[in-house]
C-alpha positions in Angstrom: -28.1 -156.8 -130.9 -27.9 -156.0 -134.5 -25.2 -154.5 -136.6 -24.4 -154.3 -140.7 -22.5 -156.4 -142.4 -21.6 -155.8 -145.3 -24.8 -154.2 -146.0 -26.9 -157.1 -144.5 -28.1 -156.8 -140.7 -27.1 -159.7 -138.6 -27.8 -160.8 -134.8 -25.3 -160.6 -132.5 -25.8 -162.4 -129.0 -24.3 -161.3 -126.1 -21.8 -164.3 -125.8 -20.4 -163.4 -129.0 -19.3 -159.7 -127.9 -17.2 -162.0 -125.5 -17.0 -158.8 -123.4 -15.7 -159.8 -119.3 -17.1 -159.6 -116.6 -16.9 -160.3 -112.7 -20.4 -160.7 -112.4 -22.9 -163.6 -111.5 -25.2 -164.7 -114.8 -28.9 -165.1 -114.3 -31.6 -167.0 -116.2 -34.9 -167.3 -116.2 -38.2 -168.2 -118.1 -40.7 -165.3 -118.3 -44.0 -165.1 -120.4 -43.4 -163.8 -123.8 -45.8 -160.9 -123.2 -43.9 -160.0 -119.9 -40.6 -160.2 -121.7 -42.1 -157.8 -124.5 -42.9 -155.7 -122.2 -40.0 -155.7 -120.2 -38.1 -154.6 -122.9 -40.5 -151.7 -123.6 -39.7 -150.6 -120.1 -35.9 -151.2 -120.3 -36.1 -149.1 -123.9 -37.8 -145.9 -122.1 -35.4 -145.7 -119.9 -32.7 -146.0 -122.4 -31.2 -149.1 -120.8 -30.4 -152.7 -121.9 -32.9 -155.6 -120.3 -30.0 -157.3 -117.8 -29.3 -153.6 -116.7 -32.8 -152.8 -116.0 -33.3 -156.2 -113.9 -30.3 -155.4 -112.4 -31.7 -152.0 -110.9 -35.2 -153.8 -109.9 -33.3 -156.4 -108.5 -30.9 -154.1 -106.3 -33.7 -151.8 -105.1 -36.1 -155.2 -104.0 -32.9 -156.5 -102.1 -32.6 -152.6 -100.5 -36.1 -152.5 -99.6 -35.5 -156.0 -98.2 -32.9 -154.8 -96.0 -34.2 -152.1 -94.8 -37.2 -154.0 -93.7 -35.3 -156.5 -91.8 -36.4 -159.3 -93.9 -33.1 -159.6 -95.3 -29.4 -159.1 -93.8 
């Protein structure tokens, strides 16, 4: 994330919103060209990269379910 200070544009990481939560923190290593283009996909649809994973990650645990391959 970047914002203005005064006048210059600086990176902010996540960690230093130090915004709570009450959910479980994931991390992985993907392929730089996957992670580019994750982040093309999480931009059309107007949503931040953790929130998009989240989604594909809920809706692969539903299909899961409903499949009985997961309970």
């Amino acid at each position: 994330m970047k914002h203005k200070v005064d006048n210059k544009e600086e990176s902010t990481s996540m960690r230093d919103l130090d915004m709570p939560t009450e959910k479980a923190r994931v991390a992985t290593y993907i392929d730089h060209e996957l992670n580019e283009k994750l982040k093309r996909l999480a931009q059309m649809e107007d949503r931040s990269v953790s929130n998009f994973l989240e989604r594909l990650i809920k809706e692969t645990v539903a299909k899961a379910e409903a499949d009985g391959r997961l309970s």
